[in-house]
N, C-alpha and C positions, 0 to 999 in steps of 0.2 A: 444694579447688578442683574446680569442675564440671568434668566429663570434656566435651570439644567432640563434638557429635554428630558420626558419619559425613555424608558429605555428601549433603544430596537428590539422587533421580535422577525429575526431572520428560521428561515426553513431550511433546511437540505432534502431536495426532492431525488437526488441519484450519486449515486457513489461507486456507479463505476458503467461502462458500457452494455453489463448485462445486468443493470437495473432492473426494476419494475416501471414501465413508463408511462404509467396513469399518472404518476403521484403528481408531477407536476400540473397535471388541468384539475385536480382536485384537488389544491395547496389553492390553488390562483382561484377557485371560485369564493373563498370569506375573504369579503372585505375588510372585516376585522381580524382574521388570526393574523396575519403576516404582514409586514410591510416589506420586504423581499423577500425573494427564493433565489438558492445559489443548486446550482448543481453541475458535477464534475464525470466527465466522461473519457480521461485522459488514465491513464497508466503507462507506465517503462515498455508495458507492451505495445500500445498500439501508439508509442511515440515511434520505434523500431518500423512499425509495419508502414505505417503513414508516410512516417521521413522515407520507405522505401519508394513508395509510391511516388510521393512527390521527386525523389533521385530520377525515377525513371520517365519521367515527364507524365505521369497519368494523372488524370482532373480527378477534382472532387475528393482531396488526401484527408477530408473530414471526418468526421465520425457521425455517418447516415441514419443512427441509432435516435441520433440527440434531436433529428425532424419529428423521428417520429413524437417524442415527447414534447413536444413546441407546439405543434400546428393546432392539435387540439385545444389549446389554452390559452393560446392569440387574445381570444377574442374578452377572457375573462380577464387576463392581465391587463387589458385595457379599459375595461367597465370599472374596474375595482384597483386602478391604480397602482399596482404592484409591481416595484421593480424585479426585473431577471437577470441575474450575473451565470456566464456559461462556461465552466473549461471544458470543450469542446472543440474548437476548432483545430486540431493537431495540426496538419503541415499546410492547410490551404482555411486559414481563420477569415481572409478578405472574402474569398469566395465562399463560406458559410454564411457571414454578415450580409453579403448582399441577396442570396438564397432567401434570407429571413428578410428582408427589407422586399424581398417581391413579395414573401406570402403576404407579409404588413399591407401592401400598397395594393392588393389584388382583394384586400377586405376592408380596406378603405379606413386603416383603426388608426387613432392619432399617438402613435409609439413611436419613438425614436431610438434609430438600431446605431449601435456603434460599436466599435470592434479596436481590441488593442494589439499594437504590433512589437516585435523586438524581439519577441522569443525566438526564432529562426536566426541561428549565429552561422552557420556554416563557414562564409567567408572572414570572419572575426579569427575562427578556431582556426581554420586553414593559414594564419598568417601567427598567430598565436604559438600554435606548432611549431611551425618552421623555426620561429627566430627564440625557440625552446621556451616563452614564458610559461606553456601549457605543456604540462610532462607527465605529473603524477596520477595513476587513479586513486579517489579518495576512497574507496574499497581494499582493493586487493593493494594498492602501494607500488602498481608495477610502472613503468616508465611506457608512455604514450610511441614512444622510438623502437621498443623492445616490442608492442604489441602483433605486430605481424598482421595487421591486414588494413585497408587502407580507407579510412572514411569518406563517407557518402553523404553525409548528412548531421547537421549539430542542433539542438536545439536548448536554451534554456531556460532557467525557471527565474520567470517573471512575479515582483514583487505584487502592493497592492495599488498603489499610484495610480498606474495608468489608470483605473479602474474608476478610484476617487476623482481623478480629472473628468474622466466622459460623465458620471453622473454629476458632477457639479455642473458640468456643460449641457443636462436636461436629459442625458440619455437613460430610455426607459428598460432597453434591454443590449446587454454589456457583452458582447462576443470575445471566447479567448481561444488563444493557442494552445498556449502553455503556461499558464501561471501557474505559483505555488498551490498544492493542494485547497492552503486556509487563506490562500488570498481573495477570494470572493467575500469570504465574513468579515475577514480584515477592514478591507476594503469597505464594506456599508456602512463597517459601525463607524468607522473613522469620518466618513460622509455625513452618517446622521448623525454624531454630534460636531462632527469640524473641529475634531484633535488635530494638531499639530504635529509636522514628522517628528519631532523633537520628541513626543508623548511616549518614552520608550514602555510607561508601565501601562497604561491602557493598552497600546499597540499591541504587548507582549500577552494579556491577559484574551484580546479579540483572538490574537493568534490561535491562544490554545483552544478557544470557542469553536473558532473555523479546524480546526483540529478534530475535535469529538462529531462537529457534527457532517462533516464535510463524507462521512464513509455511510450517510443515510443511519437504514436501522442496525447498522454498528452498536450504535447507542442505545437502541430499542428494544433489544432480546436477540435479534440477530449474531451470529458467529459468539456468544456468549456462553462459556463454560457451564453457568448456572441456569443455562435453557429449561432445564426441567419446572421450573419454579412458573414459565408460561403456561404450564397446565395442560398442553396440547391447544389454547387459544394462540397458533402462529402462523397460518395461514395468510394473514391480511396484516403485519406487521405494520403499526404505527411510522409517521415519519417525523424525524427530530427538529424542534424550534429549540434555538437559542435565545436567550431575553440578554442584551448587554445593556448594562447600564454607563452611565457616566463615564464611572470612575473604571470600567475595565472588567470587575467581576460581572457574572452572567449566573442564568438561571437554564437549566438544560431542562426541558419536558416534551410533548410529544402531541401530536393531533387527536385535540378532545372525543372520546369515543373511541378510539382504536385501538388495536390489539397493540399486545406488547408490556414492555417493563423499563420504567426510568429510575432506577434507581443506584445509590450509590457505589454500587458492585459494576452496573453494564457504562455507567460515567467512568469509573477506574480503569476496567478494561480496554476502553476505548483509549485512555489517554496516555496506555502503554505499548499500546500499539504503534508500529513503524517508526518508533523513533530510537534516538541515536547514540543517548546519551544525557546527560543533565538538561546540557544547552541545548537549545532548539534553535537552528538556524533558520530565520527569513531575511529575503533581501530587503525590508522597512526596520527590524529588528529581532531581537535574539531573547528568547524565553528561560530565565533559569529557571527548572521544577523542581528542585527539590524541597520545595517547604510549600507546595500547595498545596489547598485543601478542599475539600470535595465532603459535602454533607447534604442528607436529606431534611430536605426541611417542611414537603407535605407527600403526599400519595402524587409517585407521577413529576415530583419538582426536586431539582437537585441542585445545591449551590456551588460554585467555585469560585474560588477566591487565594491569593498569598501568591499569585506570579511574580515574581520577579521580571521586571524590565529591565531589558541593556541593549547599548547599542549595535547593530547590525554588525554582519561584517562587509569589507570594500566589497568581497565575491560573493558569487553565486552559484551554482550548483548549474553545470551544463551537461547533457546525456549526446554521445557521439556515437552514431552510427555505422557499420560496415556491415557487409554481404561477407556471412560466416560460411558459406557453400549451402550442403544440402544436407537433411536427417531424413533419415525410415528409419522402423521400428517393427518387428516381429515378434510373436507371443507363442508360447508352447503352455500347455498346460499338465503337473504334475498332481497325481491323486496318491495321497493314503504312505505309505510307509518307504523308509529311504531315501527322503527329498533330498538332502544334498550331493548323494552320490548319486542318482538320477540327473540331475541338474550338471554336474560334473562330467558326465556320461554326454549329455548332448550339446556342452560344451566344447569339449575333446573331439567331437564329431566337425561341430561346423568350423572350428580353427584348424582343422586339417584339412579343410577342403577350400576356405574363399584368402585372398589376398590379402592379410592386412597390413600390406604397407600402403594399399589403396585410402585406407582412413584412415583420421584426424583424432577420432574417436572411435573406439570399436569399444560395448560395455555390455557384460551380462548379470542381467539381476533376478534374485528369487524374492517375491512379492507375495507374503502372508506368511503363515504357518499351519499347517496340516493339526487338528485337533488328533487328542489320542483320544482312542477308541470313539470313533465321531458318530453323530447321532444319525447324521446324513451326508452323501458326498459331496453337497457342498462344503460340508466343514474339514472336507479331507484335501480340496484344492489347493491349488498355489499356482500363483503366475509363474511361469521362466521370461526374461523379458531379452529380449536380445535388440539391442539400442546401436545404432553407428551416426557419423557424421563423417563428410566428405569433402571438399574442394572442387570436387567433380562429380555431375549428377550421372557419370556412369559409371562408377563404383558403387553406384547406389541404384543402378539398375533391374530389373527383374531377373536375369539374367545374372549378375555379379553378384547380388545380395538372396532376394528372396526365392530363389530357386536355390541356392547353395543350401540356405538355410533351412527350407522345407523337404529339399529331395532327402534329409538323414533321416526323416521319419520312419522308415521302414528297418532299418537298422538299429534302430535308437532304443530306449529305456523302454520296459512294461507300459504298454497304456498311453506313449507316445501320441501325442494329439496337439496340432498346431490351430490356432483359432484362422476360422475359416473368412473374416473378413479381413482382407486385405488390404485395407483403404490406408493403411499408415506406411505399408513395406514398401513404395514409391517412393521416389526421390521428394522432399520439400524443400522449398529455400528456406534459410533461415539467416538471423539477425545475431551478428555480435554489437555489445554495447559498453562502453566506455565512462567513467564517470570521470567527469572533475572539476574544479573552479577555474572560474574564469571571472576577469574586471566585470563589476556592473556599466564602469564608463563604457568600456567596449559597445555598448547594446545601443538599437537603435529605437529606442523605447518611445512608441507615440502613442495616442490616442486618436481615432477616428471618427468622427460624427458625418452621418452619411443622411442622405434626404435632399432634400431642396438645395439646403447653402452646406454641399462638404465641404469640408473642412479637416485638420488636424493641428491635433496640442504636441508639442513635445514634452518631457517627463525629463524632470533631474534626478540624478543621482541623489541618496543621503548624502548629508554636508556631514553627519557624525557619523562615524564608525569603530569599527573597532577590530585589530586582527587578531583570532584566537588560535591556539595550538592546537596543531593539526590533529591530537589525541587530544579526548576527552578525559575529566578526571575520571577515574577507577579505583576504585580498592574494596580489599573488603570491611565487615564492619569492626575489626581488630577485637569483637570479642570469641575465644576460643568457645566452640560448641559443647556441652558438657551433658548428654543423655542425663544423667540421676538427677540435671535440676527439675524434668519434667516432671518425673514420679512414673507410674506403671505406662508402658507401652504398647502396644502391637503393629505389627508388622502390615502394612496394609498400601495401597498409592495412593500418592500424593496429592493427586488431585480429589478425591474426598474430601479434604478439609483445605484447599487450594485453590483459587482461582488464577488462571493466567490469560495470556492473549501472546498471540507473537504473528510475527510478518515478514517481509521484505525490504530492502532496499541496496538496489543494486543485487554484488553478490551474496553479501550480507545478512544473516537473519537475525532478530530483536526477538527475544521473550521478557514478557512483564508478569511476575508473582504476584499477590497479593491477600492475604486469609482475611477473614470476615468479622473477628473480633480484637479488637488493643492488646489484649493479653495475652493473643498466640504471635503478635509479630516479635517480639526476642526469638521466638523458637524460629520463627521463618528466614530472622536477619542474621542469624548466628548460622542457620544447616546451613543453607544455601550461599555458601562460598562460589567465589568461579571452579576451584578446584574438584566440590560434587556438583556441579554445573556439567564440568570433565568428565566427571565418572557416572551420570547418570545419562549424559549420553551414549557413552560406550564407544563403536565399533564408529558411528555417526560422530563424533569427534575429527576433525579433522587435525589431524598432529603438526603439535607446530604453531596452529594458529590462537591469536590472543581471544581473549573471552575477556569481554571487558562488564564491568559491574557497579552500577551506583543506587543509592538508595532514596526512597519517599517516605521518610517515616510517617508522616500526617495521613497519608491513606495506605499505612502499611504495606509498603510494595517494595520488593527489590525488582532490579532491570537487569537485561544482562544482553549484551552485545556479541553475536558468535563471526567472527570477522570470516569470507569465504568461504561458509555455511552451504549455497545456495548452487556452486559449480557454476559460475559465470551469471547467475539471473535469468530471469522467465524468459526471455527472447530466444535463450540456445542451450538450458540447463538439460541435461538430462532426466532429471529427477522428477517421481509422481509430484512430490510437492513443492513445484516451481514456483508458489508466492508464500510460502515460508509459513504458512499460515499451521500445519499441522505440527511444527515444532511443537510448541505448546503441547497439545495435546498427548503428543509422544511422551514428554519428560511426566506432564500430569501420569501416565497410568504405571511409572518407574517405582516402586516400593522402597519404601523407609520405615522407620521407626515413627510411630504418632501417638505421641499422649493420648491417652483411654478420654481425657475427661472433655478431649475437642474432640474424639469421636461420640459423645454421649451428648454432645451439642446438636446431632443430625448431622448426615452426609450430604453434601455438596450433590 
């Protein structure tokens, strides 16, 4: 019998394009902490901007970000043997790959670069389209036909295959377009131990790995409710190792020495983040969470375990692009008493004076609230925000737009004051974006080995699948909420004895709850209905749409799904919080009733 290898200890050095970009040369100098580093430079955002790029023939549709964190670390990645898996390459992955095979070969280091292809569907979708297999978005539900504007560009998300083929084939550093967020973790661990696609419960388990750690210090104190608990040591945030072993569960901890916090609460948070629902879809397999668990088991070490494994589905998840026209954006700013009828005041102004059947959009927002009796005037401000989108960048003119809307200052409310940087009230292009499934057959899925003898592998489809219901399960926990079981109360927010996380996808935004001790989750599973989900949104509800809701008892968390949330997604939303991320936080400071005896536990 084969002896089971030790278990991978993979790194996430970036988790997004406005990373920190040392962490990679300083991951790749021990030889011993890591035997990969994955890092992810892709978002819904700069898949929009890229695929624009690339529509309009302009070189280099990569992400210029992700050199700079490469170059420095060439040379250590090679001393010290360490594999690199990259989602980086958005709409020009060939030409990043070979970028990276000059720096290689211009410092003489014995790497081998290879690059995976198939994510770039465009002519797949365009034929898909037409002959109607490709209709629905998996967001808003609307038909692909009904959409109104006309795609430029498709790309989608790649499993972890290709990935495991170029490194079985020797390659040292794995260039991607567009793969799954956790398909780089996916990917190694299934390499270093040579699972089988079949391995739906290991697969399912690396997944939720490459999951936590794939958003960097996500997992470390980063974007983490219970930040305070860092001390004010956050400056130099640690960067997350995953340990996978054999059998699928993993060990979550952080780069020895470094700032930050691994512990059971920043593990939760992360693994409520962006997702969808129970199931977790990847194109290798599908992760059921509801009975996973997640414990501490030293300072800094956090275990998971109870994935469930199932089989993938046929699809996969493809993001479609169009040229949404153009947005500006104008600022006015209100002081001190009467904000809304002020704000109403210089509304009434510029609707009387510019075109609006020139926009697509035309939106005006009051942003904060004016303190009473304020200590100072900054606590008496408020933004007015006057927002448009267009089809034509001369409705969006200086002339049509920002002269209309500044000449009413002199007329306008007490204290009338428009912000004097102008840099947004200019026409911008922007990006609408389209979600939906599409065949993985469809894809033209290779792997590339580049060097001496190129070469390429092709990549099959899963032989097992499986197709689920377009809706996730939902409900709530059917037991009725009953105040006098807790005992005394006070009125206080939620997020005091709460932790949450929430995000994006698509138009979509996800909040994850979760409280800190076994004996407050009844109270958490019972309030926290969809319906005060409803009501603790308020005004930010959008009427109509489902709220969907499933639970984690093992790490006491409920999820909740707000469908259409987001006003079309980061590419052309209007909204300050274009990645969904502040959700959370909003419903955290919403007031409720809280047992006295979780507030005499200490505040969150």
């Amino acid at each position: 019998m084969v002896a089971e290898k030790r278990p991978i200890r993979i790194a996430g050095c970036s988790g997004s394009v406005t990373d920190r970009r040392a962490a990679l040369a300083r991951l790749a100098q021990s030889p011993s902490a890591v035997d990969v580093i994955i890092g992810d430079w892709m978002s819904e955002y700069n898949m929009t901007t890229q695929g624009g790029k690339k529509s309009s023939g302009e070189a280099d549709a990569f992400e210029p970000t992700f050199l700079e964190a490469l170059e420095p670390a060439l040379e250590s990645l090679a001393k010290n043997r360490i594999k690199f898996i990259a989602n980086g390459g958005a709409s020009d992955t060939k030409r990043l790959a070979e970028t990276v095979l000059a720096l290689v070969t211009k410092r003489s280091l014995p790497l081998t670069i290879a690059w995976v292809e198939g994510d770039e569907a465009f002519p797949q979708v365009q034929k898909i389209i037409a002959d109607g297999t490709l209709s629905t978005n998996i967001t808003t539900g609307a038909n692909v036909k009904d959409w109104g504007f006309d795609p430029i560009y498709a790309q989608a998300y790649l499993g972890a295959y290709g990935i495991v083929t170029a490194l079985d084939a020797g390659a040292d550093i794995v260039i991607c377009g567009r793969v799954a967020d956790a398909s780089p973790v996916v990917a190694a661990a299934q390499w270093w131990h040579q699972w089988s696609r079949e391995a739906h419960g290991p697969l399912a388990s690396a997944f939720v790995a490459g999951h936590i750690a794939e958003c960097s210090t996500y997992v470390t104190g980063g974007n983490f409710s219970g930040f305070k608990q860092l001390g004010g040591a956050w400056t130099e945030l640690g960067y997350p190792i995953v340990e996978i072993e054999n059998s699928g569960d993993f060990i979550v901890t952080k780069e020895e020495g470094s700032q930050g916090l691994v512990s059971k609460a920043t593990v939760t948070a992360q693994l409520v983040y962006e997702i969808q629902g129970p199931y977790y879809y990847h194109s290798d397999v599908t992760a059921d969470l509801r009975n996973i668990k997640v414990e501490d088991i030293a300072p800094n070490r956090v275990r998971v375990s109870q994935v469930i494994g199932l089989p993938p589905p046929p699809t996969t998840k493809v993001g479609i692009t169009a040229r949404g026209g153009y947005q500006a954006e104008a600022h006015y700013y209100i002081v001190g008493l009467d904000v809304k009828e002020k704000a109403q005041m210089i509304k009434d102004q510029i609707l009387a004076h510019i075109d609006q059947s020139a926009f697509s959009l035309l939106k005006f927002m009051v942003t904060g609230t004016a303190a009473e009796d304020p200590r100072s005037q900054d606590e008496a401000t408020v933004e007015f925000r006057i927002f448009a989108q267009s089809r034509s960048a001369d409705a969006l003119s200086a002339e049509n737009f920002f002269r209309v809307v500044s000449d009413q200052i002199m007329q306008s409310y007490p204290g009338s004051t428009f912000g004097v940087d102008t840099r947004q009230a200019f026409p911008k292009p922007f990006y609408e974006y389209f979600v939906a499934l599409m065949p993985q057959n469809l894809l033209n899925h290779k792997a590339h080995i580049l060097g001496s003898s190129p070469h390429e592998l092709p990549i099959a489809v899963p032989t097992t699948t499986r197709v689920y219901d377009r809706l996730q399960p939902s409900g709530d926990s059917g037991h009725a909420f009953d105040a006098a079981e807790w005992g005394p109360t006070r009125r206080m927010a939620l997020g005091r004895v709460v932790h949450a996380r929430s995000g994006d996808k698509g138009s979509d935004a996800n909040v994850g709850f979760f409280v800190r001790h076994d004996d407050e989750w009844p109270w958490l599973r019972d309030l926290l209905t969809s319906d005060k989900v409803i009501e603790l949104l308020g005004p930010d509800y959008k009427k109509g749409e489902r709220v969907e809701r499933f639970e984690m008892p093992n790490i006491n968390a409920v999820h909740f799904l707000l469908k259409n949330h987001l006003d079309r997604g980061v590419a052309s939303t209007s909204t300050y919080d274009f990645l969904g991320k502040n959700v959370a936080e909003y419903l955290r400071a919403k007031y409720v009733d809280i047992p006295v005896k979780f507030l005499e536990r200490g505040l969150i």
